[in-house]
C-alpha positions as CSV (number, residue, x, y, z in Angstrom):
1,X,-0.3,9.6,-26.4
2,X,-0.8,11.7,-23.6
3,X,1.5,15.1,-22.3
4,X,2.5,15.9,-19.8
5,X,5.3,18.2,-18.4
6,X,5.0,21.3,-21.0
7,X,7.5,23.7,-20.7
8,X,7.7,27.2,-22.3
9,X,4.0,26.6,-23.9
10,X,5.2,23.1,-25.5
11,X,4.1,19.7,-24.8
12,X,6.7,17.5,-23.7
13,X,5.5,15.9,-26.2
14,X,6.7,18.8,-29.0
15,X,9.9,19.3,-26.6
16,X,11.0,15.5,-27.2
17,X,10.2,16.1,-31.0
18,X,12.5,19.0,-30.9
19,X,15.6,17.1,-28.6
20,X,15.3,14.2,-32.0
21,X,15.4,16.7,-34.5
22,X,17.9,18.8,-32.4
23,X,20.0,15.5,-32.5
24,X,20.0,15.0,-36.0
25,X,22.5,12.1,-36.0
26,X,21.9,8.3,-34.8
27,X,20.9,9.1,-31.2
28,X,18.1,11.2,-32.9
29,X,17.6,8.6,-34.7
30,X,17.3,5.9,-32.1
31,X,16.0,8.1,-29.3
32,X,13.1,8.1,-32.1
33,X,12.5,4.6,-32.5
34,X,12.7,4.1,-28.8
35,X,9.7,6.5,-28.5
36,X,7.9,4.2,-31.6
37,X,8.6,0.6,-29.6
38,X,7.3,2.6,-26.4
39,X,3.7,3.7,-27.9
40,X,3.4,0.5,-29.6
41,X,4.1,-1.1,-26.4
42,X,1.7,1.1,-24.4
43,X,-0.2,3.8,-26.1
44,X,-1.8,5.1,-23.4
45,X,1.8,5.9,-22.2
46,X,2.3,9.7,-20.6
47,X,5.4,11.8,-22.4
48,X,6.7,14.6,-19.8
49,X,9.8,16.3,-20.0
50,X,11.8,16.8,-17.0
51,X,14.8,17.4,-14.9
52,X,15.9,20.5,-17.0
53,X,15.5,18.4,-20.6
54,X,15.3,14.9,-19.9
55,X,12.3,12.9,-21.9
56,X,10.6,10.7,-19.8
57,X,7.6,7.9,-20.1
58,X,5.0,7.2,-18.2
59,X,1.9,5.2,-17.1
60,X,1.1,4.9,-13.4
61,X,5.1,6.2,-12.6
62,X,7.8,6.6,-14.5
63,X,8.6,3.7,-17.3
64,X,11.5,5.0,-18.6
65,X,13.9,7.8,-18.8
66,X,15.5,9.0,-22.1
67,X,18.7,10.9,-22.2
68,X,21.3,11.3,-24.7
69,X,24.7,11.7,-24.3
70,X,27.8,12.1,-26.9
71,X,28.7,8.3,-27.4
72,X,25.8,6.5,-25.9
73,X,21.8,7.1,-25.3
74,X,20.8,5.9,-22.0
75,X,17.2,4.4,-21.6
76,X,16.8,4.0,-17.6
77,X,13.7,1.7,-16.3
78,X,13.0,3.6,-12.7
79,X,12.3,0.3,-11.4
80,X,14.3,-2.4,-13.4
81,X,15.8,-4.0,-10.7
82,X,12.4,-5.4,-10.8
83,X,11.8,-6.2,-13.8
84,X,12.6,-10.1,-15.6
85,X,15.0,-9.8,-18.3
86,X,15.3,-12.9,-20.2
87,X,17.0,-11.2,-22.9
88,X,19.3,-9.2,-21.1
89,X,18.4,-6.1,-22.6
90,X,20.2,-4.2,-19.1
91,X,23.7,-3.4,-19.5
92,X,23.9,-0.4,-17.3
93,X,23.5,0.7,-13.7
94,X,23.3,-3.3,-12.6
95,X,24.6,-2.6,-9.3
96,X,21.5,-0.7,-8.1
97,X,19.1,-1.8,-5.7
98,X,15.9,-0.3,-8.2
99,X,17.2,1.3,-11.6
100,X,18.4,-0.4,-14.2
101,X,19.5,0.8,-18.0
102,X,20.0,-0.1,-21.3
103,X,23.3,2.1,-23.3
104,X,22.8,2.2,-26.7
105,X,25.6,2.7,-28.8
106,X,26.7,4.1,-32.8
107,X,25.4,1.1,-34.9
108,X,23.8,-1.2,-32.1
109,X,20.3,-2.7,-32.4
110,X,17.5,-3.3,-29.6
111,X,16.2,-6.0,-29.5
112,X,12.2,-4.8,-30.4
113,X,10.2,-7.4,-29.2
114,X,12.0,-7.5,-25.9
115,X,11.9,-4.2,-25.2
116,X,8.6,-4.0,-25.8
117,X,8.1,-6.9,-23.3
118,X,10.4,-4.7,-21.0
119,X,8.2,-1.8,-21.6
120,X,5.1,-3.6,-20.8
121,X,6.4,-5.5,-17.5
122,X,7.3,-2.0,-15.9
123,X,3.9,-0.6,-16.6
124,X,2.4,-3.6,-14.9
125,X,4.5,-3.4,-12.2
126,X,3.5,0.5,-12.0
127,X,0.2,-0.7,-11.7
128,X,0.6,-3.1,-9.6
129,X,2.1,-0.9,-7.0
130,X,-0.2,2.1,-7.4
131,X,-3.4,-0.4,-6.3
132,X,-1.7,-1.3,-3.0
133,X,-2.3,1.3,-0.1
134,X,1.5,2.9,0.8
135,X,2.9,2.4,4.3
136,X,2.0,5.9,5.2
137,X,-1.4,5.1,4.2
138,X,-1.3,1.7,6.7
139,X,-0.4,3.7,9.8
């Protein structure tokens, strides 16, 4: 996997690392396997760290944001108002015109192979956008 966004001479890559192990209870824990689905879903997915400590993924814009808080960690697809859903994975920020996020709670379980799918939807999309000229680019 790619870094990006190194901070203090570590990778965001090695900073991400640290914020799991730093964690050292279940949002360590899942924060981790969120990281896993992500590579498996898209290996060639960037890791920068941003926004003062926030781990983010990337592949032609931003996938997905990571951020932990005390009783919930907070995966936010930049562009998941976008994104099909069949499985209903969003549960958060569903009122916004382009965000959307999935909480994660003590003791709940993501679906894999829909995140995944998730995963892989806004990277196409990501791509799909970065191959059409902006409006800026038009005038």
């Amino acid at each position: 996997m790619k870094k990006s966004g190194a901070s203090q001479g570590q990778s965001a890559s090695e900073l991400i690392s640290k914020r799991i192990a730093e964690l050292g209870d279940w949002r360590g824990e899942t924060l981790g396997r969120i990281r896993e689905l992500i590579k498996e879903a898209d290996p060639s997915a960037v890791e920068e760290w941003k926004w003062m400590g926030t781990p983010i993924w990337s592949h032609d814009g931003i996938i997905c944001t990571g951020e932990s808080y005390k009783k919930v960690v907070k995966l936010t697809f930049a562009k998941g108002a976008s994104v099909k859903d069949p499985d209903r994975l969003f549960n958060s920020s569903l009122d916004g015109n382009v965000r959307r996020a999935i909480d994660i709670h003590e003791g709940e379980a993501v679906d894999e192979s829909a995140f995944k799918a998730l995963v892989r939807q806004a990277v196409a999309l990501n791509s799909s956008r970065k191959s059409k000229p902006s409006k800026k680019a038009k005038s």
